[in-house]
C-alpha positions in Angstrom: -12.7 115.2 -163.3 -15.2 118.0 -162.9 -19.1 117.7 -163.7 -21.9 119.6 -162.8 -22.2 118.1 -159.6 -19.3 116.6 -158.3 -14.9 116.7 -158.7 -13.6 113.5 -158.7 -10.0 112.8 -158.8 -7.9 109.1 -159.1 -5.9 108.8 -155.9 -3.1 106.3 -155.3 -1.0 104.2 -152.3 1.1 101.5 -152.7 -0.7 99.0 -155.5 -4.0 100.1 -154.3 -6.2 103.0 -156.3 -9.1 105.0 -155.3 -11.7 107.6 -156.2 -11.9 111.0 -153.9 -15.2 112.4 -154.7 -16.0 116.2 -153.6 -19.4 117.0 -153.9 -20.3 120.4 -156.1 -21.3 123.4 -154.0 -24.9 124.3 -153.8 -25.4 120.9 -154.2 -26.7 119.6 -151.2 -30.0 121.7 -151.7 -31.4 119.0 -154.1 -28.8 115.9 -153.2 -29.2 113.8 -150.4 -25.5 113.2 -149.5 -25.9 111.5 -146.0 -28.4 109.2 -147.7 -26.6 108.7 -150.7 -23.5 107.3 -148.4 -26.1 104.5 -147.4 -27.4 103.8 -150.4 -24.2 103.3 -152.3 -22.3 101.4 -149.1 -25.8 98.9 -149.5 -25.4 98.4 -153.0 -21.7 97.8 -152.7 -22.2 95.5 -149.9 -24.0 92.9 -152.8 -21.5 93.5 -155.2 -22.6 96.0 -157.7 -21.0 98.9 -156.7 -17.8 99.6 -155.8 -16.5 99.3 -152.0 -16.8 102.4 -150.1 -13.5 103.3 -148.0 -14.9 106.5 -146.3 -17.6 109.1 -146.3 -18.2 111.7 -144.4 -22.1 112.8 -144.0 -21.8 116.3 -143.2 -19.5 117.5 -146.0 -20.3 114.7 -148.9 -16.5 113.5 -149.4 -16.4 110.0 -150.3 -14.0 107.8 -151.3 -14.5 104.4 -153.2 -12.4 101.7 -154.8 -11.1 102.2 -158.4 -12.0 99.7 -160.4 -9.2 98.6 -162.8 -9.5 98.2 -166.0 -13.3 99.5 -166.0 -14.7 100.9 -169.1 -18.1 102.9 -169.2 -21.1 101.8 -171.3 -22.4 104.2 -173.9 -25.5 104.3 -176.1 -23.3 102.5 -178.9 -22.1 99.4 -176.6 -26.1 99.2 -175.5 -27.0 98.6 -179.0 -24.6 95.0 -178.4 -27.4 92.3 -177.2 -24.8 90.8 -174.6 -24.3 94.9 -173.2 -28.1 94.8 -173.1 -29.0 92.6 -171.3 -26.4 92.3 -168.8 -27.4 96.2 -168.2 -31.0 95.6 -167.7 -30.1 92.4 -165.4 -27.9 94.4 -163.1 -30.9 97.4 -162.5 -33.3 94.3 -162.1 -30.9 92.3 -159.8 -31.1 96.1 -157.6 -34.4 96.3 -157.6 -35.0 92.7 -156.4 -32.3 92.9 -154.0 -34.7 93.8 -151.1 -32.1 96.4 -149.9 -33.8 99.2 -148.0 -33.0 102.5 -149.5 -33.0 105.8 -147.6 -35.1 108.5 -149.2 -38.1 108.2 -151.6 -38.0 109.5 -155.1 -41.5 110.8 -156.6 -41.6 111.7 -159.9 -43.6 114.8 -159.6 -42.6 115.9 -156.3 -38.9 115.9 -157.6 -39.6 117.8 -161.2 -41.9 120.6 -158.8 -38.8 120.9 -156.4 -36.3 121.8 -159.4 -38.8 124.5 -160.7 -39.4 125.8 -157.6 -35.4 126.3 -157.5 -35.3 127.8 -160.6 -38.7 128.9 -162.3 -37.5 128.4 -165.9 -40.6 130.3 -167.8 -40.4 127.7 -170.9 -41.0 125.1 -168.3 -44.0 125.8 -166.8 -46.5 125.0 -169.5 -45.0 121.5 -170.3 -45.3 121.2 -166.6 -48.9 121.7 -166.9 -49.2 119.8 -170.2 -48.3 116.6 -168.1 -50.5 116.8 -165.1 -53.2 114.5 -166.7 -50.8 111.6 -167.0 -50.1 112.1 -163.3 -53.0 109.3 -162.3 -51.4 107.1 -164.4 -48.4 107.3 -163.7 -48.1 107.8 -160.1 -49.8 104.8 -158.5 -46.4 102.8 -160.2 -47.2 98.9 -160.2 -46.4 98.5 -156.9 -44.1 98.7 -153.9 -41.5 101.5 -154.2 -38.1 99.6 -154.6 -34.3 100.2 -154.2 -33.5 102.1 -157.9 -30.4 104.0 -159.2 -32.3 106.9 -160.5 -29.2 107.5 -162.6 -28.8 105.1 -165.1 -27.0 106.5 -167.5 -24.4 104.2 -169.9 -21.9 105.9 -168.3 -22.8 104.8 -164.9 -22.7 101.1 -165.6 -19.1 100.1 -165.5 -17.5 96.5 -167.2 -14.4 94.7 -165.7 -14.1 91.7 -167.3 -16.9 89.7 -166.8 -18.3 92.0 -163.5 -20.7 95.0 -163.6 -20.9 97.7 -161.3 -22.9 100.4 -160.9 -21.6 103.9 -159.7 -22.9 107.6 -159.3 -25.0 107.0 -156.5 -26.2 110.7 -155.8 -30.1 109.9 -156.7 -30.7 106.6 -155.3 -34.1 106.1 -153.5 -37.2 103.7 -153.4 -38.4 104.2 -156.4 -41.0 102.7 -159.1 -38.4 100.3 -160.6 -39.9 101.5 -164.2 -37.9 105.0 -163.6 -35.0 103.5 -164.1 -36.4 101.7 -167.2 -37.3 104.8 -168.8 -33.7 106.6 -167.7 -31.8 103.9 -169.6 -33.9 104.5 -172.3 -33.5 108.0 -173.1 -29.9 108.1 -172.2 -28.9 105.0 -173.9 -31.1 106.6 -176.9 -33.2 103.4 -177.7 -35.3 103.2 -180.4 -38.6 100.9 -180.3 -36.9 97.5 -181.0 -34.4 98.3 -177.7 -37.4 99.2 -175.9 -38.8 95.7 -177.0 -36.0 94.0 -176.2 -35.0 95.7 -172.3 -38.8 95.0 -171.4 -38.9 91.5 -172.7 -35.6 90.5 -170.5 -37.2 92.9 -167.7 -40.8 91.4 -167.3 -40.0 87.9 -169.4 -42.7 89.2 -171.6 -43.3 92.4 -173.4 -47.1 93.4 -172.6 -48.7 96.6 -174.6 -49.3 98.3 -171.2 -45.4 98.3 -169.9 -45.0 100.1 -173.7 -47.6 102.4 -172.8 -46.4 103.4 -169.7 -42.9 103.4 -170.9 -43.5 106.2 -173.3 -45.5 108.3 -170.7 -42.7 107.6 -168.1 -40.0 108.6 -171.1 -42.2 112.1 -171.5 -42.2 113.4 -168.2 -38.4 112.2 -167.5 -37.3 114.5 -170.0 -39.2 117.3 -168.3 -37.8 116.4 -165.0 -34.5 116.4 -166.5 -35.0 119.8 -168.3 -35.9 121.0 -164.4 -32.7 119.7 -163.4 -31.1 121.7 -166.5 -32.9 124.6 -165.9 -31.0 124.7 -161.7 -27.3 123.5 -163.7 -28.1 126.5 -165.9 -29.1 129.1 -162.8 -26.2 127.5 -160.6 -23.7 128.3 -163.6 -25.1 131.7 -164.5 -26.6 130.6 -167.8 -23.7 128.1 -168.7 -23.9 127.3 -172.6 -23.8 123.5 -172.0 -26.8 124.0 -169.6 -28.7 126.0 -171.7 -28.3 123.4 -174.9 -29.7 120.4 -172.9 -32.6 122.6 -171.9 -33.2 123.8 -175.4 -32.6 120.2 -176.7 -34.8 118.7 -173.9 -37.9 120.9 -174.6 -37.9 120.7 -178.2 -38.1 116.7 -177.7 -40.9 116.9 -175.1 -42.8 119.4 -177.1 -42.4 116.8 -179.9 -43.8 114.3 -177.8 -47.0 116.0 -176.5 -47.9 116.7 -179.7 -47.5 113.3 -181.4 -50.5 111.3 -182.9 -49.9 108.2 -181.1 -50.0 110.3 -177.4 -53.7 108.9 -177.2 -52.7 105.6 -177.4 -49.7 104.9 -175.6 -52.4 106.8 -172.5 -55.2 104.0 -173.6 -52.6 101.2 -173.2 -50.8 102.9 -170.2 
């Protein structure tokens, strides 16, 4: 199965299954694939991803169990209160784990590195529009903990009654409240989901995690559009590439100039 990223194929012996992954080339300028090895063999080794078989640092290959039976999440399953909140208790049971990640992921460093890759012209206002909420946002609320990065529906995987994780390219110490916000916009959540993933997150739902939600939302879709704007030089202006940017900017220019930007920065 080809991405913009990686191949992966379904490989077979006897009754057992796996997945051969070959990492995309160009790739390793922006992907950590030695540390992404570590990261996913520690979050398999607590049971919520699946067990890595073999890796190989220098080229990327890996290969990991297949889990039978496994179906993906998607924005429609995350609107199911039982989908919800076993999602959000599987990024929370990662980020309390204590497990030591390799690499550190900083929001702005990370969106700068992707533009300096590929200097997308459209980009490089919004990326000034979004330097004030930099104070805010960087300090995070804390110590930088084990996070996905990647939490997309279709990276959280059901069998049965066990979740897994997989897609372990991006994982790094992180402010926890990235991957918050990256569930969020992928699993397209309106205000009530919000509500809801930050009341089973925090036990509480508190003006200023809404606050600093919505900023955190904003500038993840810029940093995504970054990463679009590399998928789109990498592929020679690829027509899926080029839509996401498109469809990324319009939604961030919506945001900046929205009423209630004021606010959610007060609360933040």
């Amino acid at each position: 199965m080809p991405s913009f990223t990686n191949r992966t194929y379904r490989i077979a012996r006897d009754s057992e299954a796996f997945i051969l992954r070959l990492p995309g080339r160009g790739t390793e300028r922006y992907i950590d694939r030695a540390g992404e090895i570590v990261n996913a063999k520690a979050a398999a080794s607590i049971g919520i991803a699946p067990a890595v078989f073999f890796a190989d640092a220098a080229s990327g290959v890996m290969v990991t169990r297949f889990i039978e039976g496994a179906e993906p999440l998607s924005p429609q399953r995350l609107k199911n209160t039982a989908d919800l909140i076993g999602t959000v208790d599987l990024l929370r049971r990662l980020h309390e784990s204590g497990l030591a990640f390799k690499g550190v992921m900083r929001l702005y460093p990370k969106m700068d590195e992707y533009l300096a890759l590929a200097p997308a012209a459209e980009l490089l206002p919004l990326r000034r529009a979004v330097e004030p909420l930099r104070p805010i946002l960087e300090p995070g609320w804390g110590p930088a903990r084990p996070c996905h990065i990647d939490p997309t529906p279709q990276n959280f995987i059901t069998a049965g009654s066990t979740r897994y994780l997989v897609d372990w390219e991006y994982a790094a110490m992180c402010e926890p409240l990235w991957d918050l916000a990256g569930l969020s916009i992928e699993g397209e959540f309106n205000k009530e989901q919000d509500m809801a993933m930050l009341a089973r997150y925090f036990s509480a739902t508190e003006p200023r995690w809404l606050g600093r939600l919505h900023l955190y939302r904003l500038v993840l879709r810029l940093l995504a559009a970054s990463w679009w704007g590399v998928q789109r030089a990498d592929a020679g202006g690829a027509p899926a590439a080029s839509d996401m940017l498109r469809k990324l900017i319009a939604g961030i220019e919506a945001d900046l100039a929205a009423g209630d930007l004021a606010a959610h920065i007060a609360t933040a």
